[in-house]
Backbone as XML, in Angstrom:
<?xml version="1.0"?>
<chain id="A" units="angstrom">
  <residue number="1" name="UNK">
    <atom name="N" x="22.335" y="173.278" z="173.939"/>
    <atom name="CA" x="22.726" y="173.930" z="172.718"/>
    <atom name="C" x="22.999" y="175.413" z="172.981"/>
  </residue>
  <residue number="2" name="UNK">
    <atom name="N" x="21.826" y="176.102" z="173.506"/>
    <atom name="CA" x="22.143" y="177.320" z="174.130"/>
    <atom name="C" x="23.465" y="177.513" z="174.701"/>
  </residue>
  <residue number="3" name="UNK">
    <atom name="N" x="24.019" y="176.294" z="175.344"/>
    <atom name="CA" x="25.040" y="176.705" z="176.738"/>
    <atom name="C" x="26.973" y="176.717" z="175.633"/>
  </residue>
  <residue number="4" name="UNK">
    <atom name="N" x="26.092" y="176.195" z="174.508"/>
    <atom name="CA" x="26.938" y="175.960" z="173.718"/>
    <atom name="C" x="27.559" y="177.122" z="172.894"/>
  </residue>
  <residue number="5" name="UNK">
    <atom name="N" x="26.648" y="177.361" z="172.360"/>
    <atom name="CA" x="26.382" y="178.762" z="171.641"/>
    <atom name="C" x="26.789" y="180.111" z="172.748"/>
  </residue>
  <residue number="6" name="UNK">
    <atom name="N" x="27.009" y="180.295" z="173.843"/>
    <atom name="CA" x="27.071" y="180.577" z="174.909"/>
    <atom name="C" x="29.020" y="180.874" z="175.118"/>
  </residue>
  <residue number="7" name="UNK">
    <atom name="N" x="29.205" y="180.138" z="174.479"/>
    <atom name="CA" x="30.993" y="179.650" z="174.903"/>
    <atom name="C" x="31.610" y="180.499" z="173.970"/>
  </residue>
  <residue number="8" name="UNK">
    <atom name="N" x="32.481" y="181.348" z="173.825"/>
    <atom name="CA" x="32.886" y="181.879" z="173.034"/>
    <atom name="C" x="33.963" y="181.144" z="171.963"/>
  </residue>
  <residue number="9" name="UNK">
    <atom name="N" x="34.517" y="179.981" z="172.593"/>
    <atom name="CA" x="35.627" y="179.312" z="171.695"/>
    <atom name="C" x="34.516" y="178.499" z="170.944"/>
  </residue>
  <residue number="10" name="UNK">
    <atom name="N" x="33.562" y="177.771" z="171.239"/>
    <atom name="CA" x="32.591" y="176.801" z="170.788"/>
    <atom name="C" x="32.127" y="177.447" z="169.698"/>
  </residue>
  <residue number="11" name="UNK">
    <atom name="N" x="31.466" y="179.052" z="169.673"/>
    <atom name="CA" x="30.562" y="179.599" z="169.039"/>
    <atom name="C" x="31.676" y="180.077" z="167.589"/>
  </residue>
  <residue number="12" name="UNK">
    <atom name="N" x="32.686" y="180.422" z="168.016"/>
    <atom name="CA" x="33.545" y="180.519" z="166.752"/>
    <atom name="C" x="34.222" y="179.430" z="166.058"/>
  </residue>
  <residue number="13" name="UNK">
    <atom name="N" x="34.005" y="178.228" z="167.024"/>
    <atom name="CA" x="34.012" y="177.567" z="165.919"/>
    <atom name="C" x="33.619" y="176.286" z="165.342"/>
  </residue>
  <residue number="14" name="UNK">
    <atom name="N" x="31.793" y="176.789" z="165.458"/>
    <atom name="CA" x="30.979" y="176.649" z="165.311"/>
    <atom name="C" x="30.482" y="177.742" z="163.860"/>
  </residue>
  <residue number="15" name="UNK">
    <atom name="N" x="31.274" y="178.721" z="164.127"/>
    <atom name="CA" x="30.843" y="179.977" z="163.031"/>
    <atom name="C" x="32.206" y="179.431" z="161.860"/>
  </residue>
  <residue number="16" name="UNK">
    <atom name="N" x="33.578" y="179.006" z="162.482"/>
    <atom name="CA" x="34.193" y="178.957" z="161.110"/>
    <atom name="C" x="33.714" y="177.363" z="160.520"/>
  </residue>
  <residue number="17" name="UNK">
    <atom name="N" x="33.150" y="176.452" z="161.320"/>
    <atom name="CA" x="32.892" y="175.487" z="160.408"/>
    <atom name="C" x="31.859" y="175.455" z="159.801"/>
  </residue>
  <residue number="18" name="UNK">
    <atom name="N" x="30.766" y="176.457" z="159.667"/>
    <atom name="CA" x="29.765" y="177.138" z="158.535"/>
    <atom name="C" x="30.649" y="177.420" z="157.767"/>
  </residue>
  <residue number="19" name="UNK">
    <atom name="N" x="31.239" y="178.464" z="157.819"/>
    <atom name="CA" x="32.288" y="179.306" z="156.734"/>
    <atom name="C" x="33.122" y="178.393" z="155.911"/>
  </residue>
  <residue number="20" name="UNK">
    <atom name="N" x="33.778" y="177.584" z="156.615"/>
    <atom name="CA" x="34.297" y="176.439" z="155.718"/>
    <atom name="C" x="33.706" y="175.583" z="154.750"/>
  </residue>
  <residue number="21" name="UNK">
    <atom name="N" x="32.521" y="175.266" z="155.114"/>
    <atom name="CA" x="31.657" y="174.407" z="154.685"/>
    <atom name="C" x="30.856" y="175.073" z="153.111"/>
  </residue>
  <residue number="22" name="UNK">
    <atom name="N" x="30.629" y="176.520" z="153.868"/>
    <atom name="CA" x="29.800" y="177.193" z="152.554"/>
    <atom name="C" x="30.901" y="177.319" z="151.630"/>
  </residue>
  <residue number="23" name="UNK">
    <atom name="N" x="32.075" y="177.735" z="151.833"/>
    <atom name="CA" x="33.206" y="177.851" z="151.026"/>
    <atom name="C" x="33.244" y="176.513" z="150.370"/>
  </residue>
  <residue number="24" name="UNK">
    <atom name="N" x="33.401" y="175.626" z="151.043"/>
    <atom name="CA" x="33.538" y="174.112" z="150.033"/>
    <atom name="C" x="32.425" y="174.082" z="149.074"/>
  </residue>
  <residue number="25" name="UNK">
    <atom name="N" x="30.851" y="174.212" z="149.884"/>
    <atom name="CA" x="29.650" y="174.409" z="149.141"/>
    <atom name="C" x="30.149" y="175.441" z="147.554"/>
  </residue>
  <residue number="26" name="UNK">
    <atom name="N" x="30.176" y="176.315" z="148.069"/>
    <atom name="CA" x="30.412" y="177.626" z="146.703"/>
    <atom name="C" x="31.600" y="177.418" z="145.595"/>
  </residue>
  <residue number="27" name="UNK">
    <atom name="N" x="32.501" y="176.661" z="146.458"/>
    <atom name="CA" x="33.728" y="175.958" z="145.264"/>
    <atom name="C" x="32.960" y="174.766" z="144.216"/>
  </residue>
  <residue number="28" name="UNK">
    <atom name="N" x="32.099" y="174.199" z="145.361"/>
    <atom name="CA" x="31.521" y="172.678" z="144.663"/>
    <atom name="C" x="30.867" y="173.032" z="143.572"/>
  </residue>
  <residue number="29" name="UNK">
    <atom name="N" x="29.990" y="174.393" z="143.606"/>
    <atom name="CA" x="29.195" y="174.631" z="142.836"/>
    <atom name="C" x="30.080" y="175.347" z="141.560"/>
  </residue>
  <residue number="30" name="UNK">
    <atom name="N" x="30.539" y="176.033" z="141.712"/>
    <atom name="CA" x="31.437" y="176.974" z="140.793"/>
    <atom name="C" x="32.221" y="175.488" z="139.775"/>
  </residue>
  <residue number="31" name="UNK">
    <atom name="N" x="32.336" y="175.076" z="140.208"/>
    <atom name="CA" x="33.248" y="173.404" z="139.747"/>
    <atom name="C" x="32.793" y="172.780" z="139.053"/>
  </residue>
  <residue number="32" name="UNK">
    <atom name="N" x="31.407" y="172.361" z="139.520"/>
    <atom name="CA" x="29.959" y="172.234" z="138.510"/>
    <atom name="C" x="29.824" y="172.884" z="137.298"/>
  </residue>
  <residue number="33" name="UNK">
    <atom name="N" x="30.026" y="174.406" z="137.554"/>
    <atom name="CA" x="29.451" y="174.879" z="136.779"/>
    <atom name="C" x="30.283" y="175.408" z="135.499"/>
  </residue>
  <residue number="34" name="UNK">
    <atom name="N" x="31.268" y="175.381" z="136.091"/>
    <atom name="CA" x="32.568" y="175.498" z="134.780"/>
    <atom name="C" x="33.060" y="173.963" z="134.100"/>
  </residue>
  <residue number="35" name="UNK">
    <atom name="N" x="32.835" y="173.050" z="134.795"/>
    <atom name="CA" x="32.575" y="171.709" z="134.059"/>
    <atom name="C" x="31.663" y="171.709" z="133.338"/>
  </residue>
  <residue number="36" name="UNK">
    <atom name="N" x="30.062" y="172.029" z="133.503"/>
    <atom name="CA" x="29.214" y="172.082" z="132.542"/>
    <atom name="C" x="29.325" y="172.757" z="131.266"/>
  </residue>
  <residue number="37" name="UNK">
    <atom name="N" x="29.920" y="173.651" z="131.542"/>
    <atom name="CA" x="30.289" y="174.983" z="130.627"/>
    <atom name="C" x="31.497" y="174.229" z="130.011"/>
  </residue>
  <residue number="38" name="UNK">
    <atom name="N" x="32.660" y="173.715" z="130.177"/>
    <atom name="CA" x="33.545" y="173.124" z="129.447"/>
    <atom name="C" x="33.337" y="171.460" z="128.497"/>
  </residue>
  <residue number="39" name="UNK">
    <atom name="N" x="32.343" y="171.369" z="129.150"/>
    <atom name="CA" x="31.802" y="170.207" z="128.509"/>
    <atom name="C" x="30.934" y="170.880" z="127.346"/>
  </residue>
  <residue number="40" name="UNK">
    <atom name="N" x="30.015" y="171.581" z="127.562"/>
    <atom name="CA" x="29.279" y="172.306" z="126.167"/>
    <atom name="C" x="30.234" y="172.801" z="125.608"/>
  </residue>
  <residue number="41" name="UNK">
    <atom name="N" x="31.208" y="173.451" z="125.753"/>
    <atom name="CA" x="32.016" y="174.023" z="124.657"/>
    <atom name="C" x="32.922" y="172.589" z="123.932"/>
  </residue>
  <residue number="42" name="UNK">
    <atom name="N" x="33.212" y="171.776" z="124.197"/>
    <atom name="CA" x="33.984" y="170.716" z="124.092"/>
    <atom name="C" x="33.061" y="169.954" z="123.246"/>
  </residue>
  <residue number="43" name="UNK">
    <atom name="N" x="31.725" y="169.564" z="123.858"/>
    <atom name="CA" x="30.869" y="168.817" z="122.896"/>
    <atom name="C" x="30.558" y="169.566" z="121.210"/>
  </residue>
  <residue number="44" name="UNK">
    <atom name="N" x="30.699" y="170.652" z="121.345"/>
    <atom name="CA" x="30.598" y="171.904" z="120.312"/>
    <atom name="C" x="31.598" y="171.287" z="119.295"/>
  </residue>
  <residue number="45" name="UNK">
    <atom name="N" x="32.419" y="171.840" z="120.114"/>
    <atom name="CA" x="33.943" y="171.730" z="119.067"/>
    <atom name="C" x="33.956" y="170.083" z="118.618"/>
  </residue>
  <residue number="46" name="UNK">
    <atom name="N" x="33.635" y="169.202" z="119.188"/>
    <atom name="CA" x="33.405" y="168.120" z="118.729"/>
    <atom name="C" x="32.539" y="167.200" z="117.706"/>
  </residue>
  <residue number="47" name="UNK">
    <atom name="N" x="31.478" y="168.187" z="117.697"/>
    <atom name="CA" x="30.382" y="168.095" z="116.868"/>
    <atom name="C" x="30.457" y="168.924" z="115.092"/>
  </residue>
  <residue number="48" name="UNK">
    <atom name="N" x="31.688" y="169.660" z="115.929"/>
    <atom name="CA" x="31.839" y="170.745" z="114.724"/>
    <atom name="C" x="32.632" y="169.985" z="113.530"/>
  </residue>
  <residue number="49" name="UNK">
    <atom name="N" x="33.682" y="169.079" z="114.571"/>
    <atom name="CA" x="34.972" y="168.075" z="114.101"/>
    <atom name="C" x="34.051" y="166.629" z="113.165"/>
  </residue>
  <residue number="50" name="UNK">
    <atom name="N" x="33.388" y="166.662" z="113.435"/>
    <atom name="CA" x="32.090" y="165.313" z="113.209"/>
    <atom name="C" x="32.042" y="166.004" z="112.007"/>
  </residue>
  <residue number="51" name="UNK">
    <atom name="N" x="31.057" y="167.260" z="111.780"/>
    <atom name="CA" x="30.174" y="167.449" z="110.484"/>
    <atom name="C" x="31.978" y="167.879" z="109.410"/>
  </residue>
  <residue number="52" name="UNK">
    <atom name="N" x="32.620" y="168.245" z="109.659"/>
    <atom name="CA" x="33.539" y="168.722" z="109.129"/>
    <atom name="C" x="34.382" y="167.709" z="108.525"/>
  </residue>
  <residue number="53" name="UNK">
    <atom name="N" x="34.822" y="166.096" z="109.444"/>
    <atom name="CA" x="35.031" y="164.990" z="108.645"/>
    <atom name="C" x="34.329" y="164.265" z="107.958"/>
  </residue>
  <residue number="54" name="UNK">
    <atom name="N" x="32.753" y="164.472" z="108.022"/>
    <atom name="CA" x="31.893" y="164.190" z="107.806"/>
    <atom name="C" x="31.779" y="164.364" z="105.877"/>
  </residue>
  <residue number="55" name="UNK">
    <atom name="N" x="31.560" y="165.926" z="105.732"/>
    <atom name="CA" x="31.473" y="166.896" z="105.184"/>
    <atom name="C" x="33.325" y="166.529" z="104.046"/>
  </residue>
  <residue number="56" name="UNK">
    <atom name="N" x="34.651" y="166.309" z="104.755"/>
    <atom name="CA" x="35.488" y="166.021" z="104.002"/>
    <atom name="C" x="35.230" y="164.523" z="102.960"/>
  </residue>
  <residue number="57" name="UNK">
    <atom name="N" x="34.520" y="163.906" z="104.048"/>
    <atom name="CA" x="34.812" y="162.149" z="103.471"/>
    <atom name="C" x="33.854" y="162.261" z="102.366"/>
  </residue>
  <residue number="58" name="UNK">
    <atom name="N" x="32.497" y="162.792" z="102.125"/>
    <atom name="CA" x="31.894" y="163.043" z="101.214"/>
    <atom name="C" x="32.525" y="163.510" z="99.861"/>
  </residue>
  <residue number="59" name="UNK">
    <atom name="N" x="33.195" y="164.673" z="99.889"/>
    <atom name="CA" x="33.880" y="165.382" z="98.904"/>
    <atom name="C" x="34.800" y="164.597" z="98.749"/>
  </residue>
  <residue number="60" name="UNK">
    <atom name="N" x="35.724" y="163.910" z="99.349"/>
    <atom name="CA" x="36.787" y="162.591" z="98.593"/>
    <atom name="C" x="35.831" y="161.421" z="97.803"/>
  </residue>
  <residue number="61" name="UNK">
    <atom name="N" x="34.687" y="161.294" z="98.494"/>
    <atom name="CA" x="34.198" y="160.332" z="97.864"/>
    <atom name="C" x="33.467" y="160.499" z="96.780"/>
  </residue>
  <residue number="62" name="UNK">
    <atom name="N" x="32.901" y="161.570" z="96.412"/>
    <atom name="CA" x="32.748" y="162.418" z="95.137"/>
    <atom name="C" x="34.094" y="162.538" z="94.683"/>
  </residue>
  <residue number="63" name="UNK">
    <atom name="N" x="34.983" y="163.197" z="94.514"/>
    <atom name="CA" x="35.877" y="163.125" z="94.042"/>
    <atom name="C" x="36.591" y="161.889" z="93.158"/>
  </residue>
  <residue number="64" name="UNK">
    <atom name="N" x="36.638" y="160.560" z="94.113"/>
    <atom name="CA" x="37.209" y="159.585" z="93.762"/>
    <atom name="C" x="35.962" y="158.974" z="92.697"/>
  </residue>
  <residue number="65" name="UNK">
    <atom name="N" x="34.741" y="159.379" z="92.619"/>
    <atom name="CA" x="33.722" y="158.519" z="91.587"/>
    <atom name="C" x="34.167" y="159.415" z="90.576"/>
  </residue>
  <residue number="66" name="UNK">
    <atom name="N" x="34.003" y="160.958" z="90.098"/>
    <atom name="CA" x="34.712" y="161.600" z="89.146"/>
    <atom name="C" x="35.861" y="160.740" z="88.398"/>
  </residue>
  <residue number="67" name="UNK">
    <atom name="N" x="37.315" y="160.407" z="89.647"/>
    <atom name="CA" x="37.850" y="160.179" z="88.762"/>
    <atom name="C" x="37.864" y="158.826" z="88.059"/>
  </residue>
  <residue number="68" name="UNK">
    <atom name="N" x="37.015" y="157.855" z="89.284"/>
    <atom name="CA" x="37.451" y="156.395" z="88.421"/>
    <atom name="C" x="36.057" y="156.744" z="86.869"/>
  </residue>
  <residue number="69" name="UNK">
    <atom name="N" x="35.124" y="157.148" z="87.209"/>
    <atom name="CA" x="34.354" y="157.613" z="86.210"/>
    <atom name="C" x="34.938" y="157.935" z="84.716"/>
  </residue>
  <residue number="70" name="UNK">
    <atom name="N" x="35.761" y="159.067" z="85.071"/>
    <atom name="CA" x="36.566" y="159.274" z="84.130"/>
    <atom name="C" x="37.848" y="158.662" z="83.333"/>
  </residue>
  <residue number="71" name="UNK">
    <atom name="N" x="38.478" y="157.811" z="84.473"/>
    <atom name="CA" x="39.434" y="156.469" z="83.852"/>
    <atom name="C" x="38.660" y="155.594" z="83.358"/>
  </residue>
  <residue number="72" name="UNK">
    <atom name="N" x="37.661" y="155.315" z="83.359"/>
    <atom name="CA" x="36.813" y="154.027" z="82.468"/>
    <atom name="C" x="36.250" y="154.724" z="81.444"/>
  </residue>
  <residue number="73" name="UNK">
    <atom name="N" x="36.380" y="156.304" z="81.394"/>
    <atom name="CA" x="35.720" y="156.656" z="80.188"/>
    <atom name="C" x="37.091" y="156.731" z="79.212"/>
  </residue>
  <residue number="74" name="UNK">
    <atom name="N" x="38.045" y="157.118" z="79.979"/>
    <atom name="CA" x="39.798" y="157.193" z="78.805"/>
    <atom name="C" x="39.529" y="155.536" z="78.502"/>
  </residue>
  <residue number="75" name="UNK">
    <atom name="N" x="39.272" y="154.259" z="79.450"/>
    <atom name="CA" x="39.674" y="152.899" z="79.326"/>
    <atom name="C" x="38.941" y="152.735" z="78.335"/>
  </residue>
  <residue number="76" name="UNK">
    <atom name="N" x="37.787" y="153.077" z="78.022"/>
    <atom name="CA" x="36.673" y="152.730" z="76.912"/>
    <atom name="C" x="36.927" y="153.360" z="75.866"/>
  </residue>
  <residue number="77" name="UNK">
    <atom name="N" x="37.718" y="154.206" z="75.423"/>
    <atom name="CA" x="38.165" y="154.852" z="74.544"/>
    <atom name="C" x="39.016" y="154.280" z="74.110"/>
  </residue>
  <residue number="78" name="UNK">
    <atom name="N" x="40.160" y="153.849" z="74.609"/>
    <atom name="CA" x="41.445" y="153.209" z="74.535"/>
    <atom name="C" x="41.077" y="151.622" z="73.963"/>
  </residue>
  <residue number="79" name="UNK">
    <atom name="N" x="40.470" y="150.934" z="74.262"/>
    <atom name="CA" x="39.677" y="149.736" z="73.873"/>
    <atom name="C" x="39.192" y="149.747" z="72.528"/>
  </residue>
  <residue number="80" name="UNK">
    <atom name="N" x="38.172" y="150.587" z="72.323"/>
    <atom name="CA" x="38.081" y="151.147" z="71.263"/>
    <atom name="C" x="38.810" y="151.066" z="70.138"/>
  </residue>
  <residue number="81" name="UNK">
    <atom name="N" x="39.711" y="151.692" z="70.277"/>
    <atom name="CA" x="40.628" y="152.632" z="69.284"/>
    <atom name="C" x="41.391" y="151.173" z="69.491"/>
  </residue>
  <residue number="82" name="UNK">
    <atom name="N" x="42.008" y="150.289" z="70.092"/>
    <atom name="CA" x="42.464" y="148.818" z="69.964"/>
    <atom name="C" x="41.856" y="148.161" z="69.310"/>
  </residue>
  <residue number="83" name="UNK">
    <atom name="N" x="40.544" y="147.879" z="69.327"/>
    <atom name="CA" x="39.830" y="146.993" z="68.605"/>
    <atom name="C" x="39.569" y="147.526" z="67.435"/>
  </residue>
  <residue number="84" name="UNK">
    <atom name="N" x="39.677" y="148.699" z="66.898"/>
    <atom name="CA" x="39.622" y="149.126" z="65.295"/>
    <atom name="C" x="41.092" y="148.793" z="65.027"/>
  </residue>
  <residue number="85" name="UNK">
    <atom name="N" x="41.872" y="149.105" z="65.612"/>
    <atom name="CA" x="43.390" y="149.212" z="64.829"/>
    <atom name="C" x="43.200" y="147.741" z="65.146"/>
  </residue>
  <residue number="86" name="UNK">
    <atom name="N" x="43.089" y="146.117" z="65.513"/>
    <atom name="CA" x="43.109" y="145.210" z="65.889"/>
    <atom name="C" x="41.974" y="144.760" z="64.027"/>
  </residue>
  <residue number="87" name="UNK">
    <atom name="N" x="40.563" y="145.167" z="64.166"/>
    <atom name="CA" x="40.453" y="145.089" z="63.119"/>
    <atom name="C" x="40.994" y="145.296" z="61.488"/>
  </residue>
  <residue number="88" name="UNK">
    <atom name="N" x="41.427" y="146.365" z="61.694"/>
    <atom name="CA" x="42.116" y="146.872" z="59.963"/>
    <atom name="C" x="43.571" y="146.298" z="60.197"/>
  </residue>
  <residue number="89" name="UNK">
    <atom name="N" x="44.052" y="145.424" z="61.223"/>
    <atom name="CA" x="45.340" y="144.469" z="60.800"/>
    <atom name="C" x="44.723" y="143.325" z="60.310"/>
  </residue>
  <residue number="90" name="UNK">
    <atom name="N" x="43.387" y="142.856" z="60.846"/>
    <atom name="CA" x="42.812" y="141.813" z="60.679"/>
    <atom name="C" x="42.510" y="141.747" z="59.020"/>
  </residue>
  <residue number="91" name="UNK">
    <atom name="N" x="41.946" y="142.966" z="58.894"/>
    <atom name="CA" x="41.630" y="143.105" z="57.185"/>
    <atom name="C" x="42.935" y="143.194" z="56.450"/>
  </residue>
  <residue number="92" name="UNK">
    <atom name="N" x="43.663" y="143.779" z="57.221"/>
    <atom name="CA" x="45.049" y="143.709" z="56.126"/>
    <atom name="C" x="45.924" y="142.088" z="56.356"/>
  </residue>
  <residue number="93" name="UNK">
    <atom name="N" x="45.868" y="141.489" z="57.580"/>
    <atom name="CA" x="46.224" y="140.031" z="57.210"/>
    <atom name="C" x="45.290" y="139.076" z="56.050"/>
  </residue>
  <residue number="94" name="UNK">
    <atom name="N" x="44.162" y="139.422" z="55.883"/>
    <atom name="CA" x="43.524" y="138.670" z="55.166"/>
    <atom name="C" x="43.661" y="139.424" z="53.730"/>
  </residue>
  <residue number="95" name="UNK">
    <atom name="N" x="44.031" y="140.442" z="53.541"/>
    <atom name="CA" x="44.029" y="140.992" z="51.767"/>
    <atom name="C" x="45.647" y="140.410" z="51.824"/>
  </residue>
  <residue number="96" name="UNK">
    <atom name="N" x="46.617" y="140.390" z="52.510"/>
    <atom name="CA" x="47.750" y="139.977" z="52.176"/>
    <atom name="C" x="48.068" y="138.114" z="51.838"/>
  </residue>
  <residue number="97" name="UNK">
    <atom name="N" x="47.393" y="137.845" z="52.404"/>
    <atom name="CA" x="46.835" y="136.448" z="52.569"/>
    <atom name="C" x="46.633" y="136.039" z="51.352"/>
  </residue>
  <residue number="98" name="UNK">
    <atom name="N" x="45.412" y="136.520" z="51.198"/>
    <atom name="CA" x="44.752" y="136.262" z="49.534"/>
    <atom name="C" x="45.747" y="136.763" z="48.526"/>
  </residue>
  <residue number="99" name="UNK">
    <atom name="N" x="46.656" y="137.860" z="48.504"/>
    <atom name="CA" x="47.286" y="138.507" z="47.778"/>
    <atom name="C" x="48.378" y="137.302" z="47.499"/>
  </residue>
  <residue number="100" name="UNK">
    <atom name="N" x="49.288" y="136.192" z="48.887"/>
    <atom name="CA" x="50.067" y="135.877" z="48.713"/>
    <atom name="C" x="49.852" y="134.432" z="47.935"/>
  </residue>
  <residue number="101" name="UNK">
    <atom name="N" x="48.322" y="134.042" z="48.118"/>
    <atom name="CA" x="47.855" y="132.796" z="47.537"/>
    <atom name="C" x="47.501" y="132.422" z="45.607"/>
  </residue>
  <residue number="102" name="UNK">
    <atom name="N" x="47.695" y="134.242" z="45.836"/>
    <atom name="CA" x="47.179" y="134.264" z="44.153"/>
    <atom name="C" x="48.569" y="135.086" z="43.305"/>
  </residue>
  <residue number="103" name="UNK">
    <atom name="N" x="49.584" y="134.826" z="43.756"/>
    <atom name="CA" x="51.180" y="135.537" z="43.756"/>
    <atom name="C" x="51.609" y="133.998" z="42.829"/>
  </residue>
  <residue number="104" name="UNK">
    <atom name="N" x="52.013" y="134.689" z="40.964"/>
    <atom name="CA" x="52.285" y="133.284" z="40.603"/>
    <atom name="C" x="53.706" y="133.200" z="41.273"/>
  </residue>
  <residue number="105" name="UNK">
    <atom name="N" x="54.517" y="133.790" z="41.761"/>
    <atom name="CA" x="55.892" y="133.313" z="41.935"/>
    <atom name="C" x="55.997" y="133.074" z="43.435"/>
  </residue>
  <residue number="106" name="UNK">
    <atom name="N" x="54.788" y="132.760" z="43.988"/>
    <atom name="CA" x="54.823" y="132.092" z="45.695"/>
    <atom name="C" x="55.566" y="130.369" z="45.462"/>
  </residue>
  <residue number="107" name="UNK">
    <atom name="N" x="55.649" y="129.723" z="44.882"/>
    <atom name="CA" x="56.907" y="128.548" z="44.897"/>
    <atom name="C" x="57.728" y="128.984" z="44.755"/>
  </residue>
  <residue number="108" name="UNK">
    <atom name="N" x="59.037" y="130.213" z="44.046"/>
    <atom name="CA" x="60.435" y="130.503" z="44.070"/>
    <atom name="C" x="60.962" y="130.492" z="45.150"/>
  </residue>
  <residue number="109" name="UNK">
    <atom name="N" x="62.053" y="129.951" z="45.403"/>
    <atom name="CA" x="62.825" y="130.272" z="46.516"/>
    <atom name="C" x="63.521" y="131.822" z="47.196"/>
  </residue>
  <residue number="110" name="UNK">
    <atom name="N" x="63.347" y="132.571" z="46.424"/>
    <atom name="CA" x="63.556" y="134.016" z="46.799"/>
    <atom name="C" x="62.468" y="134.707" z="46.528"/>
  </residue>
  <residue number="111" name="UNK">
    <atom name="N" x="62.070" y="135.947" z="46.756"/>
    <atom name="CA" x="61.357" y="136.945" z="47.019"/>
    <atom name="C" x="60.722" y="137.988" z="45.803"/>
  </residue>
  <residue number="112" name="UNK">
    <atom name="N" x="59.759" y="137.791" z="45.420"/>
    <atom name="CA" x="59.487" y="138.850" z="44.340"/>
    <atom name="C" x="59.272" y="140.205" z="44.294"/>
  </residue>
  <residue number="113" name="UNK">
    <atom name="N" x="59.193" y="140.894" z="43.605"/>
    <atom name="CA" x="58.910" y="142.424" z="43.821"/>
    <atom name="C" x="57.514" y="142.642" z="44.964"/>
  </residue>
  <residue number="114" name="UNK">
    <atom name="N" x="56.171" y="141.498" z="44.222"/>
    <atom name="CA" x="54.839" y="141.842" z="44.960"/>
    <atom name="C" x="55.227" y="141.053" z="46.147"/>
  </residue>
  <residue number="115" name="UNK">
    <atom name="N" x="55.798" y="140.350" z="46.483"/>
    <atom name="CA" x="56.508" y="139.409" z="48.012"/>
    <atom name="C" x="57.057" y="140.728" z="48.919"/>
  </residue>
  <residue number="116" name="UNK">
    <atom name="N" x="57.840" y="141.346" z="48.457"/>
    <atom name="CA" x="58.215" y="142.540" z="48.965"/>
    <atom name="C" x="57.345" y="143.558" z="49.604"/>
  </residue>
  <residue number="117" name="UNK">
    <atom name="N" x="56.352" y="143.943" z="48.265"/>
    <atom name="CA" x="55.274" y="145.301" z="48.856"/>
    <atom name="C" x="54.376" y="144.534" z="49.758"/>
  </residue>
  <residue number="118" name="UNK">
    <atom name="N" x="54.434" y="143.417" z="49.572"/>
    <atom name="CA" x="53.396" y="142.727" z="50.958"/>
    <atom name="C" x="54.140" y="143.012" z="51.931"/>
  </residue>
  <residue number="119" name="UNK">
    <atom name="N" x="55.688" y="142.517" z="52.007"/>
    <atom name="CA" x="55.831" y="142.544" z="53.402"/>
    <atom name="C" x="56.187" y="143.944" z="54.081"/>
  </residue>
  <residue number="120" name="UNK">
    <atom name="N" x="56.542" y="144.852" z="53.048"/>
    <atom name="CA" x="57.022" y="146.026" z="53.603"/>
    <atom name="C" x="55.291" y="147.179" z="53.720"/>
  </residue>
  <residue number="121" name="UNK">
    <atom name="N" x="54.075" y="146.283" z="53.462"/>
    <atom name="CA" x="52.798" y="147.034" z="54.286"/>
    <atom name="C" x="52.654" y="146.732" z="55.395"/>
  </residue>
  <residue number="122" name="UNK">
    <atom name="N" x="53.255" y="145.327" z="55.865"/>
    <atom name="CA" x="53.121" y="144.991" z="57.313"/>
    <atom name="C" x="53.703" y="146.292" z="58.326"/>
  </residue>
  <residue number="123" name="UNK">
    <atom name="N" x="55.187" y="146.528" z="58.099"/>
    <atom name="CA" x="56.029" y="147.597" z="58.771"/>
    <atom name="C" x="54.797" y="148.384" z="59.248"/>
  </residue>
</chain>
């Protein structure tokens, strides 16, 4: 080993294949270490992207109970207000009804004055 170390072509290069080696070593590491570092920043920004769709899908989904909330409260209203106007035709078919049963001129073949105001309350 001595006789080796000894040689001047041997010993240099013997000295540049340290040098090479630590150089690969010091790249390997640096490579490492900006991968680690790009991976934490990456997992970051990724995590950030998570709570943030996260955080959107919530607020649509609030949103969308508001509004169907609020279309079943117009639908229940609307129903409503059908089934009264549905009733007071109901009451007015039945007073016209009775009106037309107790009408002495309901056998004529044409139309009487009270034949008339019945039909022109329907309108």
């Amino acid at each position: 080993m001595i006789a080796l170390l000894a040689n001047k072509t041997a010993a240099k290069a013997i000295a540049a294949l340290i040098l090479v080696l630590s150089l690969m070593a010091g790249a390997w590491w640096i490579h490492g270490k900006g991968y680690a570092s790009a991976e934490a920043h990456y997992t970051a920004i990724i995590a950030a992207e998570h709570a943030a769709n996260a955080q959107a899908d919530a607020d649509e989904q609030r949103r969308q109970t508001i509004a169907n909330n609020a279309a079943k409260k117009r639908e229940a209203e609307a129903i409503a207000e059908l089934e009264a106007q549905e009733a007071e035709n109901l009451e007015l078919r039945r007073k016209l009804a009775s009106e037309a049963r107790q009408d002495p001129a309901a056998g004529q073949p044409s139309l009487g004055a009270s034949s008339v105001q019945r039909i022109n309350q329907i309108r």
